[in-house]
Each structure stands twice: as structure tokens, then as C-alpha cells.
N, C-alpha and C positions, 0 to 999 in steps of 0.2 A: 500659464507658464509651465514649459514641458523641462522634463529632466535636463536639457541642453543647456537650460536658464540658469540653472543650479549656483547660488554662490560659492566657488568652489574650494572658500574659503574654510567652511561651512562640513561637520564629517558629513559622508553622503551614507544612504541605506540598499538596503537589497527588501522589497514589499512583500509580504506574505500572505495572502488574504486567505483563509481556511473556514469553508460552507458546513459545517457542521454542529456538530454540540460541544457549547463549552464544559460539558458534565464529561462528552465521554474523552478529551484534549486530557482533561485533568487526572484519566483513568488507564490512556492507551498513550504506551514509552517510544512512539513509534519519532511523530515529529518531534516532540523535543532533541531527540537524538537526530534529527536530519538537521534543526535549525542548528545545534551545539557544531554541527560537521562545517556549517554554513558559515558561522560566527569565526569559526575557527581561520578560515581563508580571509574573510574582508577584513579582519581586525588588522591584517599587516595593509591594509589601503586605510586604516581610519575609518571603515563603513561598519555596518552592523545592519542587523534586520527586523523591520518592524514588521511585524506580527497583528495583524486585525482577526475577530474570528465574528464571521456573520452568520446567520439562518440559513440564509439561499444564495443561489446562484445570481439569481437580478442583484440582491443587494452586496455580491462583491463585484460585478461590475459597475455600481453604483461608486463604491470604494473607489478602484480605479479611477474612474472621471474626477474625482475631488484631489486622489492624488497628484492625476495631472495637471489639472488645474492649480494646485499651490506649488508644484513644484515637489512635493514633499519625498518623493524617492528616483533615485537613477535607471533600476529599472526593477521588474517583478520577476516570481517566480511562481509558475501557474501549475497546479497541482491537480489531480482526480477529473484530469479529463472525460468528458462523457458524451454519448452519443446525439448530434446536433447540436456541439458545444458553440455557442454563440462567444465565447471569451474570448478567441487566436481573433477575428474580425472587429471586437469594438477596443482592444488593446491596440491593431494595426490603425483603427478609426482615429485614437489619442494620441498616436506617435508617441505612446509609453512604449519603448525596450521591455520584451519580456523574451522568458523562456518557460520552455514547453516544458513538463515533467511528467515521464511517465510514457503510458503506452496512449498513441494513435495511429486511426487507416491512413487517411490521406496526408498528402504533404501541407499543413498547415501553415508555409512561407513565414515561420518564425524558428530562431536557433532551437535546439531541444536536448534535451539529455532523456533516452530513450532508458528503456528498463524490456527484460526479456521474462513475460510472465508466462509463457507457455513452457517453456522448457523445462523449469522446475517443476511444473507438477507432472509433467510427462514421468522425471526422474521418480516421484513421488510414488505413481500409481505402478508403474516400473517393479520398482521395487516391492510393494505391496504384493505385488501379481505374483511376484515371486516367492512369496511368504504363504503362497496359496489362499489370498483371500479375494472370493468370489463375487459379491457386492461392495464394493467403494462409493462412498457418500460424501458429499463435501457442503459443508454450513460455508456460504458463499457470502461476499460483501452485496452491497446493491447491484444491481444488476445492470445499473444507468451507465456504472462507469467501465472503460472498454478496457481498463485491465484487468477486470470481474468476466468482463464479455472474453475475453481471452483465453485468460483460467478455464472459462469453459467450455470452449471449442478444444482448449488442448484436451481436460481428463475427459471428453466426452468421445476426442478420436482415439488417445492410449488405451481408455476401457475397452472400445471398439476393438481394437487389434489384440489387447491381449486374452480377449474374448470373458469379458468381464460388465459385470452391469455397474452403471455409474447410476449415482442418486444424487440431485441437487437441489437445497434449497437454498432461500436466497435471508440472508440474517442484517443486521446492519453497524455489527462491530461492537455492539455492547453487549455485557454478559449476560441480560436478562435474553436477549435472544438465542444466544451460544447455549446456552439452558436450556429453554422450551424447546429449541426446533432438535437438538441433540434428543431429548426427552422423546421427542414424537416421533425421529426417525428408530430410537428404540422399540416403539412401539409396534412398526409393520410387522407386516407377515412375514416378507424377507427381509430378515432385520440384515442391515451393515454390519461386517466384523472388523471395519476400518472406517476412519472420517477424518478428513483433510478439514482444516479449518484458514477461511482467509486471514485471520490476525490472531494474536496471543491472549486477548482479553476471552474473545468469543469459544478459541482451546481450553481456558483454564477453568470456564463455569463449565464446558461441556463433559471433563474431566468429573466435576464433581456433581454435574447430573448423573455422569454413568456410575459413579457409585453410591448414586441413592437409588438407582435402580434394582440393586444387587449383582451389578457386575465386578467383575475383577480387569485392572487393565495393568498389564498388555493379554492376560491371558485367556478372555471373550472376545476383548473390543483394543483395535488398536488404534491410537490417535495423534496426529499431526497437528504443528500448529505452524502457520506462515508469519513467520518474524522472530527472533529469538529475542527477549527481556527475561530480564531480574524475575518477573511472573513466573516464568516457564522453568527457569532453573529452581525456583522451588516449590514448585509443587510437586505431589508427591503421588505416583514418583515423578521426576523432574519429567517435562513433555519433549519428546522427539520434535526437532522444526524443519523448516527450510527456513535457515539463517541467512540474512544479507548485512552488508557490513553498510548501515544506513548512516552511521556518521561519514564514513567516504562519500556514500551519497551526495550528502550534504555536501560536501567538501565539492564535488566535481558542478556542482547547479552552479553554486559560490564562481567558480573559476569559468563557466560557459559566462552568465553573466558578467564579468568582468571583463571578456574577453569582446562581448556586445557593446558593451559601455565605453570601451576601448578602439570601440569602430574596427576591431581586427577581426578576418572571415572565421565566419563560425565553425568549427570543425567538430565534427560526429562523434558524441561523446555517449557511453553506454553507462548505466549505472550497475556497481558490482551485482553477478549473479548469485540469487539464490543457491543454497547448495542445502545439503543433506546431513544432518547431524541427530547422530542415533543417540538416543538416551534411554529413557524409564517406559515409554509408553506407546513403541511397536516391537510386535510380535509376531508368533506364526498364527494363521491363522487356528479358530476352535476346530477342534475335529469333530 
């Protein structure tokens, strides 16, 4: 029984299925705040969003098939797309309604709510360059997923042109990694005087590995965090981000879906961009 079956008696949902850790869900402010954007939209339909969170990727396609089969949601919203994502083909297999979130290359033949992750960090290292700092490093998410892969085609072409060396490792969003790989890029020979970080958790340990290092920040080392939370504003000093307004987010997935659901043609919908918000923890570079 596919979504169409639905009693529509019955409130209906918006599916969530999230391949990760439920340790690091309970640590990282990121989706809570996209589902709250989300919740906020369906609740004037009577819908709401149910939230699965599995291991892997097989076993939220697994998901999928059981939902379709009982009917149990109207349609999904498919997140952390990744390179040879098998998801957009066994969703179109189910004749489950989804949508796309997020960055991909090809046209996937499902609605999407896109996101623009190159440009903010272009802004990022931009600006950095400008601050006169000469190595930029960035503690990256997975590398699987293509708006990681993006990120870093963008700071790898900006370092390029502003005649600047990029350094990239790849971390996986929790802070024991934000930690170590910050700790070892301290380490080199040519150490970073700056570091982009892909999310606020992986920003806030890297923060306070650089001052178990003996550094001073902004005044050695200056550092970036992608996403703005409660985290970031306080620590100390509060962390420079590229902020995105993720409950809108939420809000516009909410409103593509609906609009799927609703048999009405999907229209190209971009999620807010990243932007630039100066705080405690960039600087110029050390002389």
C-alpha cells in the first residue's frame, strides 16, 4: 500500500530516515532545527514527521520499502546525498513521493530543494586571504557525501586563485574528531593560521584543542565553523560561522513535499544561503 492508499482520514507524515549515529543526532543542533522548520509547515495540514535513524544507507532503504508497503508516510525527505547514491532509483522503484535535499551532479528525476555549498566557503577563504592568511585548512565532513565533495572543489579552486595553500582533512562531525585532526594539523611544519570547519560540534572541540596547544585564538589561529548553534555563541570566545537560517530550511523541504503530495509541478526551490557572521574567532593573520 503506497502513499496514494493513505486513509485520509488518518493525519498523514513527512519520513525522515537519518544514516548516522544516534550519539552524534543527540550532540549536533543541526536537524532538530531543520525538523522544528519542517513540523512547523505540515502542522497547518494535520501532518507531522516521523523520524527513523539507522546505521547505513542499505538499511534506510530498507525503511523505505516497509514504509511503502504499510502505507505509513505521504512522502520522504532524502538527506546527505552521496556519491553512487542508490536512494533517488529504489524510492522511484516504490512509487514513494520523495524529495531530494541537498547538493547533487546529475538530474535525479525527483523534486529537490538544492542548497549552494560552494559559495560560502569561496566567501570564507575570501575573506581569510584577505586577513593575510597564507595556509587555510579545513576539518571536512565525509567525503562520500557531494556537498563535502563540493566544499572542496570550491576552497581548493578560491586557495588557488588567491594564491594560497588549502589543507584538507576529512573528520566525521563529532568532536573527538574536530579534536585530533585540529590537534595534528597543529602539528605540521606549515602549520594553518586559519581552519574552516564543516559543522559546529567538530568547530567547538577544535577551539579547545587549539588551546591546549598553547595557542591564543583569534590571535595564532583563526577559526570557522559551518552552522551557527547555542555551541558556537558560547564559547569562548564565541566562534565565527557561516550561519544558514536551517529552520527555513526546514520549512521550504516541508512546502516542496507538500506541493508533491499535492500532484502540483515541482518548482526549483534553493535552501537559505550560508553567509558570513564575524565573532570571537577570526583574525588577522600572526605575523
Amino acid at each position: 500500500m503506497t502513499s496514494a492508499h493513505r486513509d485520509r482520514t488518518q493525519p498523514g507524515a513527512l519520513g525522515l530516515v537519518l544514516a548516522r549515529s544516534t550519539r552524534l543526532l543527540g550532540v549536533e543542533p543541526f536537524f532538530m532545527e531543520f525538523i522544528t522548520g519542517m513540523e512547523e509547515r505540515l502542522v497547518t495540514r494535520d501532518m507531522s514527521v516521523l523520524l527513523h535513524v539507522v546505521p547505513t544507507y542499505e538499511e534506510e532503504i530498507a525503511a523505505y520499502r516497509r514504509w511503502a508497503e504499510g502505507g505509513l508516510v505521504d512522502a520522504v525527505a532524502v538527506v546527505n546525498l552521496i556519491e553512487g547514491d542508490r536512494r533517488p532509483a529504489a524510492l522511484r522503484e516504490l512509487g514513494l513521493p520523495a524529495i531530494l535535499v541537498g547538493t547533487w551532479r546529475d538530474d535525479p528525476g525527483l523534486p529537490a530543494v538544492r542548497t549552494d555549498d560552494g559559495g560560502p566557503v569561496r566567501d570564507a577563504v575570501a575573506r581569510l586571504a584577505a586577513l593575510g592568511h597564507r595556509v587555510i585548512a579545513r576539518v571536512a565532513g565525509p567525503q562520500s557525501l557531494l556537498h563535502t565533495q563540493a566544499r572542496t572543489v570550491a576552497q581548493e579552486e578560491a586557495c588557488r586563485e588567491a594564491g594560497v595553500e588549502a589543507v584538507i582533512v576529512e573528520g566525521d562531525y563529532t568532536a573527538e574528531s574536530g579534536a585530533r585532526l585540529t590537534a595534528e594539523l597543529l602539528k605540521r611544519t606549515s602549520r594553518p593560521t586559519a581552519i574552516l570547519y564543516d559543522n559546529d560540534v567538530m568547530a567547538v572541540a577544535g577551539l579547545t584543542a587549539a588551546k591546549e596547544a598553547g595557542l591564543e585564538v583569534p590571535t595564532d589561529l583563526s577559526l570557522i565553523a559551518w552552522d551557527d548553534s547555542t555551541l558556537c555563541r558560547l564559547a569562548s570566545p564565541p566562534l565565527t560561522t557561516m550561519t544558514v537560517d536551517v529552520h527555513r530550511f526546514g520549512v521550504l523541504v516541508a512546502e516542496a513535499a507538500l506541493d508533491h503530495i499535492d500532484g502540483r509541478p515541482a518548482t526549483e526551490r534553493w535552501s537559505p544561503t550560508a553567509h558570513f557572521v564575524q565573532r570571537g574567532t577570526t583574525g588577522p593573520a600572526p605575523a
